[in-house]
TORRO-903870 format. One record per residue (C-alpha): residue number from 1; residue in one letter; chain; x, y, z. Coordinates in steps of 0.5 Angstrom, whole numbers, plus 500, padded with zeros to 3 digits. Example, Ala and Ser with C-alpha at 12.3 -4.5 7.8 and 13.67 -1.06 7.14 Angstrom:
{i 1	aa A	ch A	c1 525	c2 491	c3 516}
{i 2	aa S	ch A	c1 527	c2 498	c3 514}
END
This chain:
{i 1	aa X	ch A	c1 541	c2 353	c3 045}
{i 2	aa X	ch A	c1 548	c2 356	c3 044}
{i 3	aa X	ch A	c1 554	c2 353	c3 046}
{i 4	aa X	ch A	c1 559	c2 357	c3 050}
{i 5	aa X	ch A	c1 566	c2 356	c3 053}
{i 6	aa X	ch A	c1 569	c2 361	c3 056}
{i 7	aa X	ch A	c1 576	c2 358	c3 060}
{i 8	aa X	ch A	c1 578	c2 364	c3 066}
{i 9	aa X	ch A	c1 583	c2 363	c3 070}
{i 10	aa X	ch A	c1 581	c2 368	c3 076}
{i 11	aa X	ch A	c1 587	c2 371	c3 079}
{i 12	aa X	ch A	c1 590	c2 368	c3 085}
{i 13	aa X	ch A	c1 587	c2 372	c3 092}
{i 14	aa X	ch A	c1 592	c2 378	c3 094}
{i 15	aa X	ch A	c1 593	c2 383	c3 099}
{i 16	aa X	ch A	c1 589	c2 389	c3 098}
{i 17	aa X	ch A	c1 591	c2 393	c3 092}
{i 18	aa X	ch A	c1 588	c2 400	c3 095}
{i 19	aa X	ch A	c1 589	c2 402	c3 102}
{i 20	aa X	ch A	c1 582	c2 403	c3 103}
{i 21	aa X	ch A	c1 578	c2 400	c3 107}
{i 22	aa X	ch A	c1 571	c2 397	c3 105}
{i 23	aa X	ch A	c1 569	c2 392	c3 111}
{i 24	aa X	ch A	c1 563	c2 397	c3 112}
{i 25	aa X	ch A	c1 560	c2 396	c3 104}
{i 26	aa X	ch A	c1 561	c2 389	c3 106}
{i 27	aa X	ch A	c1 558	c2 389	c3 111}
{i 28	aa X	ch A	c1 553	c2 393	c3 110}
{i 29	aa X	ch A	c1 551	c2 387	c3 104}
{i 30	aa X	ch A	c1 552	c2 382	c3 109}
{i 31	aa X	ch A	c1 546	c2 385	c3 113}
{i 32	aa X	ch A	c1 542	c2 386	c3 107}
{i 33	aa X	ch A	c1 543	c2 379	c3 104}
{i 34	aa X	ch A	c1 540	c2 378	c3 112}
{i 35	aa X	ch A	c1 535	c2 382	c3 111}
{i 36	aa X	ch A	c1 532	c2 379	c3 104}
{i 37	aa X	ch A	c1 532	c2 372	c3 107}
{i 38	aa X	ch A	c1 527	c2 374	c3 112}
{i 39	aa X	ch A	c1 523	c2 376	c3 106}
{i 40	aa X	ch A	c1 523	c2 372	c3 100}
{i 41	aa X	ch A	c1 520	c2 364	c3 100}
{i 42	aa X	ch A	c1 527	c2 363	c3 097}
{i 43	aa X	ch A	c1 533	c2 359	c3 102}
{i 44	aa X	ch A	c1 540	c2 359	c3 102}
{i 45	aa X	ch A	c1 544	c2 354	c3 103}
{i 46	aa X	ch A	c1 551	c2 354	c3 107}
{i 47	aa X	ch A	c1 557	c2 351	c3 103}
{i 48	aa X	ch A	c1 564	c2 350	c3 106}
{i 49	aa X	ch A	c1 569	c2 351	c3 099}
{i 50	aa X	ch A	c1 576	c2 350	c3 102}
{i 51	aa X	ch A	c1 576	c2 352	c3 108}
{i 52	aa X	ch A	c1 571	c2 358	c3 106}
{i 53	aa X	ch A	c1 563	c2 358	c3 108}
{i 54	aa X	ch A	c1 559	c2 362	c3 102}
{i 55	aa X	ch A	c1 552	c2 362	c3 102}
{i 56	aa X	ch A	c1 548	c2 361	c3 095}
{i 57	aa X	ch A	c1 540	c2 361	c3 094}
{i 58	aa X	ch A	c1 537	c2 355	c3 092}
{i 59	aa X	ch A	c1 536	c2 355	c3 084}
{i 60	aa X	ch A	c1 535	c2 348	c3 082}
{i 61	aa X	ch A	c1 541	c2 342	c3 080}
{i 62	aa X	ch A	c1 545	c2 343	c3 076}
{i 63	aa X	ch A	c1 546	c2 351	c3 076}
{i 64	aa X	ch A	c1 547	c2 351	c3 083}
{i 65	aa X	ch A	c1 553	c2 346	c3 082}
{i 66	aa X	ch A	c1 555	c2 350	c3 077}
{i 67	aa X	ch A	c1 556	c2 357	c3 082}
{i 68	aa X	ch A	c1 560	c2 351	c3 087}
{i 69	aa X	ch A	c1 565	c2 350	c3 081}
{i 70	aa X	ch A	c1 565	c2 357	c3 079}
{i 71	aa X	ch A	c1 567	c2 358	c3 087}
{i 72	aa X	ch A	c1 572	c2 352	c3 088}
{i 73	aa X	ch A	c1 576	c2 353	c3 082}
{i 74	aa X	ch A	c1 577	c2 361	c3 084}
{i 75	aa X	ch A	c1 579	c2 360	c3 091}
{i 76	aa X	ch A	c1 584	c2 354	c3 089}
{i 77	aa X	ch A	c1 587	c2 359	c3 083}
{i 78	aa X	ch A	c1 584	c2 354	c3 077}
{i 79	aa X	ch A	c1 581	c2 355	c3 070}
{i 80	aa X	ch A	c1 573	c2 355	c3 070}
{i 81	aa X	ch A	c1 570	c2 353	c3 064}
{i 82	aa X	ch A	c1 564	c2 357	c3 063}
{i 83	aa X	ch A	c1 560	c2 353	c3 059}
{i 84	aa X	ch A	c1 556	c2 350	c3 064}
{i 85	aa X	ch A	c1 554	c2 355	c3 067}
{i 86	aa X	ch A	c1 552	c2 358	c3 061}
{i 87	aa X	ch A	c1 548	c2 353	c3 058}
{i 88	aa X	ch A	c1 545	c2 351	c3 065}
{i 89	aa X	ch A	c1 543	c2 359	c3 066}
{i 90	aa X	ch A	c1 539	c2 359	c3 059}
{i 91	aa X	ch A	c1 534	c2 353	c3 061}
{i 92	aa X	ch A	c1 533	c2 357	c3 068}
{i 93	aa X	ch A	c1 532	c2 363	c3 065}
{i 94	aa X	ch A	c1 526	c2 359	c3 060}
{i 95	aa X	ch A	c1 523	c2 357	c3 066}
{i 96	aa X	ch A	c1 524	c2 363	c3 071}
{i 97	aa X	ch A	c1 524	c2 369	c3 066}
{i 98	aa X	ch A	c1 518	c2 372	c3 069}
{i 99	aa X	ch A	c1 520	c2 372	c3 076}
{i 100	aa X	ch A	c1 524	c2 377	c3 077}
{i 101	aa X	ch A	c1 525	c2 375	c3 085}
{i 102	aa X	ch A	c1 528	c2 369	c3 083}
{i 103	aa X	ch A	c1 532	c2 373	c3 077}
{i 104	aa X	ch A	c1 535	c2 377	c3 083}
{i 105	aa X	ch A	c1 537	c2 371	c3 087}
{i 106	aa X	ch A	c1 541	c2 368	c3 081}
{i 107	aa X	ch A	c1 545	c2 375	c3 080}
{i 108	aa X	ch A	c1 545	c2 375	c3 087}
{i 109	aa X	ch A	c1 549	c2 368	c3 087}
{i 110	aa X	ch A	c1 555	c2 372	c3 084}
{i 111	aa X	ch A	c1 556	c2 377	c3 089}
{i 112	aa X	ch A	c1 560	c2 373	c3 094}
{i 113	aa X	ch A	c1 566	c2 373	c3 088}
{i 114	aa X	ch A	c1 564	c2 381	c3 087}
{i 115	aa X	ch A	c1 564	c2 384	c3 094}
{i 116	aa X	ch A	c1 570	c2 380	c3 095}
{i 117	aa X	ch A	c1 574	c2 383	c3 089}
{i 118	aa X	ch A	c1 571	c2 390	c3 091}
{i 119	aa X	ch A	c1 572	c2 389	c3 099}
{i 120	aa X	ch A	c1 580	c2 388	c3 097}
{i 121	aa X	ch A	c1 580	c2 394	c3 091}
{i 122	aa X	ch A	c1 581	c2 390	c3 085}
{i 123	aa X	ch A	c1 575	c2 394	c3 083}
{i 124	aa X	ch A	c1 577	c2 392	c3 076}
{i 125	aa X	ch A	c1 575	c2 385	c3 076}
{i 126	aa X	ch A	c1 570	c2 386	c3 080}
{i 127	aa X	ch A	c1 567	c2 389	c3 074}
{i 128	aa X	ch A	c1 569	c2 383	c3 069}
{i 129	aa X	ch A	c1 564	c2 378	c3 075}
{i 130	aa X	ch A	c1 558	c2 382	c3 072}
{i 131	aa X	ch A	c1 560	c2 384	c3 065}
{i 132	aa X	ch A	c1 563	c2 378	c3 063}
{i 133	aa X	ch A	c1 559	c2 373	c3 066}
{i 134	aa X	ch A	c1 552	c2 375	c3 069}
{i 135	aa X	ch A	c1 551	c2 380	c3 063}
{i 136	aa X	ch A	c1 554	c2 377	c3 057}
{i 137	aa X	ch A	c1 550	c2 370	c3 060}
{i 138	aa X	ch A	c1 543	c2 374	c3 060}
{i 139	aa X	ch A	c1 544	c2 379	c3 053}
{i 140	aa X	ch A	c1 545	c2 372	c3 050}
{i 141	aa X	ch A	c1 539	c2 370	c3 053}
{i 142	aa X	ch A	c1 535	c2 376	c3 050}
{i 143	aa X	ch A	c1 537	c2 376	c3 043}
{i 144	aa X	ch A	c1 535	c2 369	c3 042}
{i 145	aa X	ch A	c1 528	c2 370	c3 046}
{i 146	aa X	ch A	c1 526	c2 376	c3 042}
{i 147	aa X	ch A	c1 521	c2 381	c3 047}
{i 148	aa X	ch A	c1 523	c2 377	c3 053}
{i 149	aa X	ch A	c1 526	c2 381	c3 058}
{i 150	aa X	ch A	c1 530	c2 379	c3 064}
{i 151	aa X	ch A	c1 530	c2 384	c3 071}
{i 152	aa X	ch A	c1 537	c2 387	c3 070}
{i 153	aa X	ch A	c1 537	c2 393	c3 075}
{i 154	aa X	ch A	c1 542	c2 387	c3 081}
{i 155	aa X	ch A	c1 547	c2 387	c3 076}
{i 156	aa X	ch A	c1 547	c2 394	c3 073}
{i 157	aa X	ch A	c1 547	c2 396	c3 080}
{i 158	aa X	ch A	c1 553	c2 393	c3 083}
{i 159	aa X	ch A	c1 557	c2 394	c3 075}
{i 160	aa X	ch A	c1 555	c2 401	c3 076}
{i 161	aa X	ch A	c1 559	c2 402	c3 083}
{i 162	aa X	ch A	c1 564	c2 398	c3 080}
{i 163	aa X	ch A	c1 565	c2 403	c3 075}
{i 164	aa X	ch A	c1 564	c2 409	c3 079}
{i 165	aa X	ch A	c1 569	c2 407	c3 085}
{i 166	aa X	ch A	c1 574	c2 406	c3 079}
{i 167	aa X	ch A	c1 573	c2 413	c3 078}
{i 168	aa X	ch A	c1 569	c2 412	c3 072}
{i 169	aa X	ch A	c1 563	c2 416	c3 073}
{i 170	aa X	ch A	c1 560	c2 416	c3 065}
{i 171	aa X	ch A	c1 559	c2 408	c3 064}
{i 172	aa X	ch A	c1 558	c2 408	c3 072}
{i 173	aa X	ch A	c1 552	c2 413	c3 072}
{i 174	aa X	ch A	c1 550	c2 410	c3 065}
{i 175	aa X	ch A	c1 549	c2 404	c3 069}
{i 176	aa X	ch A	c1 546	c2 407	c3 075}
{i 177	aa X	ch A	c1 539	c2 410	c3 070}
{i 178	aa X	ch A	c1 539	c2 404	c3 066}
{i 179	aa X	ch A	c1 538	c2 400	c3 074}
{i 180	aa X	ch A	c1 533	c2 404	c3 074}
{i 181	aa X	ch A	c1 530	c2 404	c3 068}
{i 182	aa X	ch A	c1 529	c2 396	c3 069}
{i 183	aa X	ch A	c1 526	c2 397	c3 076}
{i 184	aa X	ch A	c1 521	c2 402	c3 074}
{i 185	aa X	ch A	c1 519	c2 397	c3 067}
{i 186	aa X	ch A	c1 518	c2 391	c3 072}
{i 187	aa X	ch A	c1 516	c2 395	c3 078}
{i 188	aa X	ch A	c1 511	c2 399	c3 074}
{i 189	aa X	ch A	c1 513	c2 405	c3 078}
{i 190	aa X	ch A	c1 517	c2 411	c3 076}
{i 191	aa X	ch A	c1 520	c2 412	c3 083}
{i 192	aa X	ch A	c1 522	c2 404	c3 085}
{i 193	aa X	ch A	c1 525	c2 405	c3 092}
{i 194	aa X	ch A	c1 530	c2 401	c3 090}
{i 195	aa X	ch A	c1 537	c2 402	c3 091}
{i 196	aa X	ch A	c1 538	c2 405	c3 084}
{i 197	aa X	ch A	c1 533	c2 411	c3 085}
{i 198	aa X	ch A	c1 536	c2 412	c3 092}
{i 199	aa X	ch A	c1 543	c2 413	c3 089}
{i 200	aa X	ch A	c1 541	c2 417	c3 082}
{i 201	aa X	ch A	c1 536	c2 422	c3 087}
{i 202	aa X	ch A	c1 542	c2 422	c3 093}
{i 203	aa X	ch A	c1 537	c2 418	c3 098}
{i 204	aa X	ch A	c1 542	c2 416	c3 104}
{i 205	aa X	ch A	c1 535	c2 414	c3 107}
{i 206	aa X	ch A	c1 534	c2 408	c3 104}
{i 207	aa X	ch A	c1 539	c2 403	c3 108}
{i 208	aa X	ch A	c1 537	c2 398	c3 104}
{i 209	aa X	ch A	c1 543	c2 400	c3 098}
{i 210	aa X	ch A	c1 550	c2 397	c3 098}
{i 211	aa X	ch A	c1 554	c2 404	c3 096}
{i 212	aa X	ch A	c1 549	c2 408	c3 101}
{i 213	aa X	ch A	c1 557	c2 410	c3 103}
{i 214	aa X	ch A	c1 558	c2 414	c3 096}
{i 215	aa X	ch A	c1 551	c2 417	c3 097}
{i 216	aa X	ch A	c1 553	c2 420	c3 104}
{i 217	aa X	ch A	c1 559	c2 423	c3 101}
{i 218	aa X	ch A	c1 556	c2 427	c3 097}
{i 219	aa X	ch A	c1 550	c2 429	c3 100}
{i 220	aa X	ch A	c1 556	c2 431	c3 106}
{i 221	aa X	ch A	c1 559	c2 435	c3 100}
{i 222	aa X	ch A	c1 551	c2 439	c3 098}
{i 223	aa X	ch A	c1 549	c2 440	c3 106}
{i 224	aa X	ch A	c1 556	c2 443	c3 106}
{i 225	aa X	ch A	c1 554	c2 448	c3 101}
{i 226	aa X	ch A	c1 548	c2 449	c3 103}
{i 227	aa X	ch A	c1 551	c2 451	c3 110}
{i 228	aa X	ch A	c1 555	c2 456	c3 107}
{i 229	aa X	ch A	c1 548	c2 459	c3 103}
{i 230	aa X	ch A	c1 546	c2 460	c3 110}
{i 231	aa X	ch A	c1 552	c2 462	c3 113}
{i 232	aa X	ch A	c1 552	c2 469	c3 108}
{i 233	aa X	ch A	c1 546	c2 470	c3 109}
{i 234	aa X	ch A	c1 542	c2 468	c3 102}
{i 235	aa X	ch A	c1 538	c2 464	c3 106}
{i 236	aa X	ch A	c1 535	c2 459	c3 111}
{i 237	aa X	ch A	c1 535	c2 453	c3 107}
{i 238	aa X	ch A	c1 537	c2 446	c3 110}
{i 239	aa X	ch A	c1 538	c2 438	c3 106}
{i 240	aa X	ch A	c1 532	c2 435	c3 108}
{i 241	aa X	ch A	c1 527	c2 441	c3 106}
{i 242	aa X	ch A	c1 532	c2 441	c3 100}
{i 243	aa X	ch A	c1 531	c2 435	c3 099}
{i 244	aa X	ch A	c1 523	c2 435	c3 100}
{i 245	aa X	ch A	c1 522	c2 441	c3 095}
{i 246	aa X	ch A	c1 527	c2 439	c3 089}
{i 247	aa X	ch A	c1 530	c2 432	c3 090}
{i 248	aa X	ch A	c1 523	c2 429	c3 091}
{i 249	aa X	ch A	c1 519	c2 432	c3 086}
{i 250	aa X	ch A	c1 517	c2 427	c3 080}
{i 251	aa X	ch A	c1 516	c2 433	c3 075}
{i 252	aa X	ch A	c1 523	c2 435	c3 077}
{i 253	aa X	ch A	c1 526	c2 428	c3 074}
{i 254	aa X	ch A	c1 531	c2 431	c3 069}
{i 255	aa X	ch A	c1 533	c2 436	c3 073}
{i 256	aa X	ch A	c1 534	c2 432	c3 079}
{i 257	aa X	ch A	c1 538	c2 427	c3 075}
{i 258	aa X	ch A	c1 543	c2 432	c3 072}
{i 259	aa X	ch A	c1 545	c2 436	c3 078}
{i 260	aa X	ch A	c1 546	c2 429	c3 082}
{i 261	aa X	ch A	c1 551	c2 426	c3 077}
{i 262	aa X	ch A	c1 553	c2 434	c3 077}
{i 263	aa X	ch A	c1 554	c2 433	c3 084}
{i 264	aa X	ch A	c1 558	c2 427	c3 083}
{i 265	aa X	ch A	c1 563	c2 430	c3 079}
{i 266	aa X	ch A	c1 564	c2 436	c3 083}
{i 267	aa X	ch A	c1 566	c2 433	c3 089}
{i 268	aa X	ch A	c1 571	c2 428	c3 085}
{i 269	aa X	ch A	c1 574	c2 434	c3 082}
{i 270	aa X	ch A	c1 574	c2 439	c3 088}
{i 271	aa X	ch A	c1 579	c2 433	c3 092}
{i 272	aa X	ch A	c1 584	c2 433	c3 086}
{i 273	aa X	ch A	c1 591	c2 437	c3 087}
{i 274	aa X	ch A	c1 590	c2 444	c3 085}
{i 275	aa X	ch A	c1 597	c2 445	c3 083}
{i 276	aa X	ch A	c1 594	c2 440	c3 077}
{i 277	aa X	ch A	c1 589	c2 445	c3 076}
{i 278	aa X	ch A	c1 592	c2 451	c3 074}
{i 279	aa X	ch A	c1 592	c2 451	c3 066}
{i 280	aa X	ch A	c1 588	c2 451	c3 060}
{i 281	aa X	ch A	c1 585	c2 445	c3 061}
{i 282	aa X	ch A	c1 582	c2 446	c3 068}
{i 283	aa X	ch A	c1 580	c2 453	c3 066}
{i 284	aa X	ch A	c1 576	c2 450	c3 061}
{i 285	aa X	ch A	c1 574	c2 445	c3 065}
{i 286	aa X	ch A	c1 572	c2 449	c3 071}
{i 287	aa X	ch A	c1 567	c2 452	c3 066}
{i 288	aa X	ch A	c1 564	c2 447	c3 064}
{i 289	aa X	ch A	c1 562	c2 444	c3 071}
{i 290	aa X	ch A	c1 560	c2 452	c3 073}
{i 291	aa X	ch A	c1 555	c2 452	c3 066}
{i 292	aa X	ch A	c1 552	c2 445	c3 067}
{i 293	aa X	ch A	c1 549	c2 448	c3 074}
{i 294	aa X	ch A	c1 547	c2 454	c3 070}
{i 295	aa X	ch A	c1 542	c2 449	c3 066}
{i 296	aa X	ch A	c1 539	c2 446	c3 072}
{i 297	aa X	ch A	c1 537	c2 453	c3 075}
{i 298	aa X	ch A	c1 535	c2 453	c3 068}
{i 299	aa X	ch A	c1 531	c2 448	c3 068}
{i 300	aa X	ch A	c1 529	c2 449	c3 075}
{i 301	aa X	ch A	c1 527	c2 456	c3 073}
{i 302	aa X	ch A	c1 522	c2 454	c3 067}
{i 303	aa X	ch A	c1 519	c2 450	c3 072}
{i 304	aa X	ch A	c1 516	c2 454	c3 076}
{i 305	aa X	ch A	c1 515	c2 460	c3 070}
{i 306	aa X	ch A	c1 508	c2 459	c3 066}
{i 307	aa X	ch A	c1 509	c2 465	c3 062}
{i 308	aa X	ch A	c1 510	c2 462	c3 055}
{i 309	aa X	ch A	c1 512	c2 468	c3 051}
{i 310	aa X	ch A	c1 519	c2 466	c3 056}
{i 311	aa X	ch A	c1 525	c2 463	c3 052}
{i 312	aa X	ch A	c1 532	c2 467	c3 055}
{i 313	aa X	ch A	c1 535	c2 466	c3 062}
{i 314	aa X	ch A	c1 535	c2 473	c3 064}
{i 315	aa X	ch A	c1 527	c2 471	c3 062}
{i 316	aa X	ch A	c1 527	c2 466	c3 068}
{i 317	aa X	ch A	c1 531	c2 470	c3 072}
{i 318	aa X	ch A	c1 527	c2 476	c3 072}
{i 319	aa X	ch A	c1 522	c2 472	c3 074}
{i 320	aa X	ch A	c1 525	c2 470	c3 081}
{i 321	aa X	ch A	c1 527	c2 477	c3 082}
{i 322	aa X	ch A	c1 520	c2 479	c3 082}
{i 323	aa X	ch A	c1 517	c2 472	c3 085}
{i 324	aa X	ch A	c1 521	c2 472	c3 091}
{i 325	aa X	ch A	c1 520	c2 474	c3 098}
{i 326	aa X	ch A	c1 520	c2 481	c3 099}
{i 327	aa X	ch A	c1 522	c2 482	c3 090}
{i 328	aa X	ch A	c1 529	c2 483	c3 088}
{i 329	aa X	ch A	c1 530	c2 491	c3 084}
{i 330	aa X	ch A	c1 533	c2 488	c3 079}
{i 331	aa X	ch A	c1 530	c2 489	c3 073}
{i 332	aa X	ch A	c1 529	c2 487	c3 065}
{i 333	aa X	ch A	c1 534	c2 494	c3 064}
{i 334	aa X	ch A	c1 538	c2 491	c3 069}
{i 335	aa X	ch A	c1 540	c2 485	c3 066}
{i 336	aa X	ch A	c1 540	c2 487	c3 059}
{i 337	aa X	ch A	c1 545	c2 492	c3 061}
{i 338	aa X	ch A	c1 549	c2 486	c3 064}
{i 339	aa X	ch A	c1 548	c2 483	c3 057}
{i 340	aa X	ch A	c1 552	c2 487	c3 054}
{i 341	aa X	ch A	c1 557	c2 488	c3 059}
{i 342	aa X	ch A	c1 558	c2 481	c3 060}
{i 343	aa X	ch A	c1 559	c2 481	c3 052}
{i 344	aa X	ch A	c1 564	c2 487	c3 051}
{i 345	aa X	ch A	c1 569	c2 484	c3 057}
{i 346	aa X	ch A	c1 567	c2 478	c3 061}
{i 347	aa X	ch A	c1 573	c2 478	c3 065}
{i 348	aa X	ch A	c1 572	c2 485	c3 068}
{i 349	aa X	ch A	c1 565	c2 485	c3 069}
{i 350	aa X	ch A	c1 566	c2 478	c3 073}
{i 351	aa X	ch A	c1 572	c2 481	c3 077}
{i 352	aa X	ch A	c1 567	c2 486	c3 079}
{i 353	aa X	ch A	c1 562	c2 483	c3 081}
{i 354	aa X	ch A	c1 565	c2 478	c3 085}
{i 355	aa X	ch A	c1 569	c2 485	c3 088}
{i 356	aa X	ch A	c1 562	c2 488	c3 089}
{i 357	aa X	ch A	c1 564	c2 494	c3 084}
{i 358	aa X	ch A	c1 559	c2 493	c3 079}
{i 359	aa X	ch A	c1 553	c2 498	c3 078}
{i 360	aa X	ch A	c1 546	c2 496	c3 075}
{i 361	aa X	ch A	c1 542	c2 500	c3 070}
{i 362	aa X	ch A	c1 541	c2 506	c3 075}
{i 363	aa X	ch A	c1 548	c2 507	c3 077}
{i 364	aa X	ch A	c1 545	c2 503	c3 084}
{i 365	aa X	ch A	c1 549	c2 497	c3 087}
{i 366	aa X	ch A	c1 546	c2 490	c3 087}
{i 367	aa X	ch A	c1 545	c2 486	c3 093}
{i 368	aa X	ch A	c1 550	c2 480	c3 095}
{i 369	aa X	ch A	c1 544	c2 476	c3 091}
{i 370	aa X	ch A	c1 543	c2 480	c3 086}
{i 371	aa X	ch A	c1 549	c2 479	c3 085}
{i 372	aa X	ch A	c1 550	c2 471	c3 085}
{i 373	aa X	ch A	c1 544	c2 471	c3 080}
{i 374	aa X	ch A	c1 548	c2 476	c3 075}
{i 375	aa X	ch A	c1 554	c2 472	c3 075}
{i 376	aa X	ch A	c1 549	c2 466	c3 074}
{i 377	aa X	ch A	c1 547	c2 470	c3 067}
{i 378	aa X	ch A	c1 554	c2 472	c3 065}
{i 379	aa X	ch A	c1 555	c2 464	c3 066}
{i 380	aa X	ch A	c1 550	c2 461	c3 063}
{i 381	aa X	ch A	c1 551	c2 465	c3 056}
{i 382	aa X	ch A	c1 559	c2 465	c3 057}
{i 383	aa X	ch A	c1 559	c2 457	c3 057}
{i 384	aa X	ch A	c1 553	c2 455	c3 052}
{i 385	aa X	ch A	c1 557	c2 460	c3 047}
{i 386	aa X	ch A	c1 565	c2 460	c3 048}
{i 387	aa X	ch A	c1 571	c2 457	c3 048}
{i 388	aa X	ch A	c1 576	c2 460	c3 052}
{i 389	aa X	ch A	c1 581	c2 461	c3 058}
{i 390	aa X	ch A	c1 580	c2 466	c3 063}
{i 391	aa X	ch A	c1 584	c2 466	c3 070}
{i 392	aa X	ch A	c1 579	c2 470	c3 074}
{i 393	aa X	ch A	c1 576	c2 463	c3 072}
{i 394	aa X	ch A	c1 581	c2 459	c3 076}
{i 395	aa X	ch A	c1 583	c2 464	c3 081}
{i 396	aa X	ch A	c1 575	c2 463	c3 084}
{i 397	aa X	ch A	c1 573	c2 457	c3 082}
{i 398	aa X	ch A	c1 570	c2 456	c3 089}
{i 399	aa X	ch A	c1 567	c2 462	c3 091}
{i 400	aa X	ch A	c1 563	c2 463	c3 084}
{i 401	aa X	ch A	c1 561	c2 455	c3 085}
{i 402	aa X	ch A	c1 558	c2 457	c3 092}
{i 403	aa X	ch A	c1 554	c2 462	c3 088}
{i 404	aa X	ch A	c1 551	c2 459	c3 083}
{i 405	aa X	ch A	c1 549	c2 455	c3 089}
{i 406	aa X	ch A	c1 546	c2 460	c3 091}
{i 407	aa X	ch A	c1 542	c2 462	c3 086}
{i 408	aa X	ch A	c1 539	c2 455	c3 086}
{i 409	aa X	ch A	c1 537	c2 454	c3 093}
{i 410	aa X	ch A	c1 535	c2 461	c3 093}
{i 411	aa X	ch A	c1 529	c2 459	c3 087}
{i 412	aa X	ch A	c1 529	c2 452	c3 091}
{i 413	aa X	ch A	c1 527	c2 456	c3 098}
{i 414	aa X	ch A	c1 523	c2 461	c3 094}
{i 415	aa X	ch A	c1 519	c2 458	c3 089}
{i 416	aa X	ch A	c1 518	c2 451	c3 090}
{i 417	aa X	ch A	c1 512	c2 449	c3 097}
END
């Protein structure tokens, strides 16, 4: 077996670095923890370290004397050699590795030093508990057992809220899928109702997930958006039918996972100073997050197309023109006009659309929704195909986001059961 010394010197216990409340997470873990107890055949028991009461799961002398040292040089400001735990943690995972429960129980019995970093802003060291000590033991483990796998979806999760809560939403989200992807491959189903799968699908149903506080931030910021499709008439869309008709549907997976991670990223940028906003970089930026939700109506509109001979936007679009109740007039000529126009001068025929100037191929004016999905198609072309700065871009950010918005819940109301 391989030897391991890791000598850490934890950092002494501080005031709270951020000025953030977090007793509702802790909280929120500690009901958790109560309610596992009740069911799992596994105990705890209570221990009193300097002062301090932490329950730990039974996991068999020595490694829970290992977890007691972890604990007692932390609270005292000691060194923690980790060689033991290393060591004592491989002859566990020889005889446990198949048991995922059990497995869960010894992630679980690093979560006291996790949330206790967390619930005083130090997410960073926070991460350090699960990526420097529970993973880095187990991907150890895994490379010298070839084709035994442990359950690793705990501690991805917890890093993942780490790493989010740090700002850092590319590992924090990568982290959060391959949660999931362990869930599914233990539990043997593609929708596991595990914390993981409610994040990624935003579930704030499910009670049983320590960042449920994230998933109901941006599930206030989507039902926003939603109220404003209503409120300018588009339509009578609310968030639980969304949620019946998109989020929970399994053929929608790739979708849902990218509009979800989308939605992430556009309530962190939207509570960002828009003084900083105001310049090359952000223009560029905000087209960007405008042409990744023209991918998911995208995606959503092949869905529901069946004709084959279908390959273009305009395509897709023109199909939930004709399909929705009652039709739109907006035909194949319309958009191919827009095409042009769009190609000639971007700029100009945005203004115009978002002033209501712009005529279709009849010379006719577009309803407001006609007029979201042409802005939808100038979007789509505009960001798979350009590079380039544009301050109608910046000065109306907002509005043009609701209306791709809109064009998505419209094809969500109209087209999905």
């Amino acid at each position: 077996m391989e030897s391991a010394r890791l000598s850490i010197k934890f950092s002494p216990i501080s005031e709270p670095s951020y000025e953030v409340p977090r007793n509702e997470q802790i909280e929120r873990w500690n009901e958790i923890m109560s309610n596992r107890r009740l069911q799992t055949p596994l105990t705890q028991s209570q221990y009193n370290i300097v002062g301090r009461m932490i329950y730990l799961w039974n996991l068999g002398s020595p490694l829970t004397e290992d977890f007691l040292e972890m604990y007692s040089t932390h609270y005292t400001n000691g060194i923690f050699d980790a060689s033991g735990l290393f060591n004592n943690s491989f002859d566990f995972f020889d005889a446990n590795y198949q048991n995922s429960d059990v497995i869960n129980s010894y992630f679980e019995n690093y979560s006291i030093l996790w949330t206790e970093f967390m619930s005083s802003g130090r997410y960073t060291e926070a991460a350090k508990v699960y990526e420097e000590f529970a993973l880095n033991i187990v991907w150890r483990w895994e490379r010298q057992n070839s084709g035994k796998l442990l359950h690793k979806g705990t501690p991805y999760y917890f890093l993942g809220v780490s790493k989010i809560t740090m700002g850092d939403l590319d590992d924090g989200f990568l982290l959060m899928h391959q949660a999931l992807e362990e869930d599914k491959r233990t539990f043997g189903n593609q929708q596991p109702p595990t914390p993981a799968y409610s994040f990624v699908t935003l579930d704030d149903s499910n009670q049983s997930q320590f960042f449920i506080v994230r998933v109901k931030q941006t599930s206030n910021y989507l039902d926003q958006r939603l109220a404003e499709y209503r409120r300018l008439g588009r339509g009578s869309l609310t968030l639980p039918v969304f949620k019946t008709k998109f989020l929970k549907k399994a053929q929608l997976e790739e979708p849902i996972f990218y509009f979800v991670v989308l939605l992430h990223r556009l309530l962190s940028f939207s509570v960002l100073e828009s003084r900083i906003k105001n310049n090359i970089l952000g223009s560029l930026h905000e087209t960007s997050l405008l042409f990744s939700l023209t991918l998911v109506i995208d995606a959503t509109l092949r869905n529901k197309d069946t004709n084959t001979k279908h390959k273009y936007f305009r395509e897709f679009l023109a199909y939930l023109a004709q399909n929705c109740t009652p039709p739109l007039t907006f035909t194949d000529a319309d958009f191919r006009k827009l095409s042009r126009d769009f190609e000639q001068n971007f700029s100009q025929i945005l203004r115009e659309l978002l002033e209501s100037r712009y005529r279709c191929q009849s010379g006719g004016a577009l309803s407001p929704i006609e007029e979201d999905i042409a802005l939808a198609h100038g979007f789509r072309n505009f960001g798979a195909h350009k590079i380039e700065y544009q301050a109608e871009i910046i000065n109306n950010f907002d509005s043009i986001l609701q209306r791709l918005f809109n064009v998505l819940f419209f094809a969500v109301e109209h087209l999905f059961p």
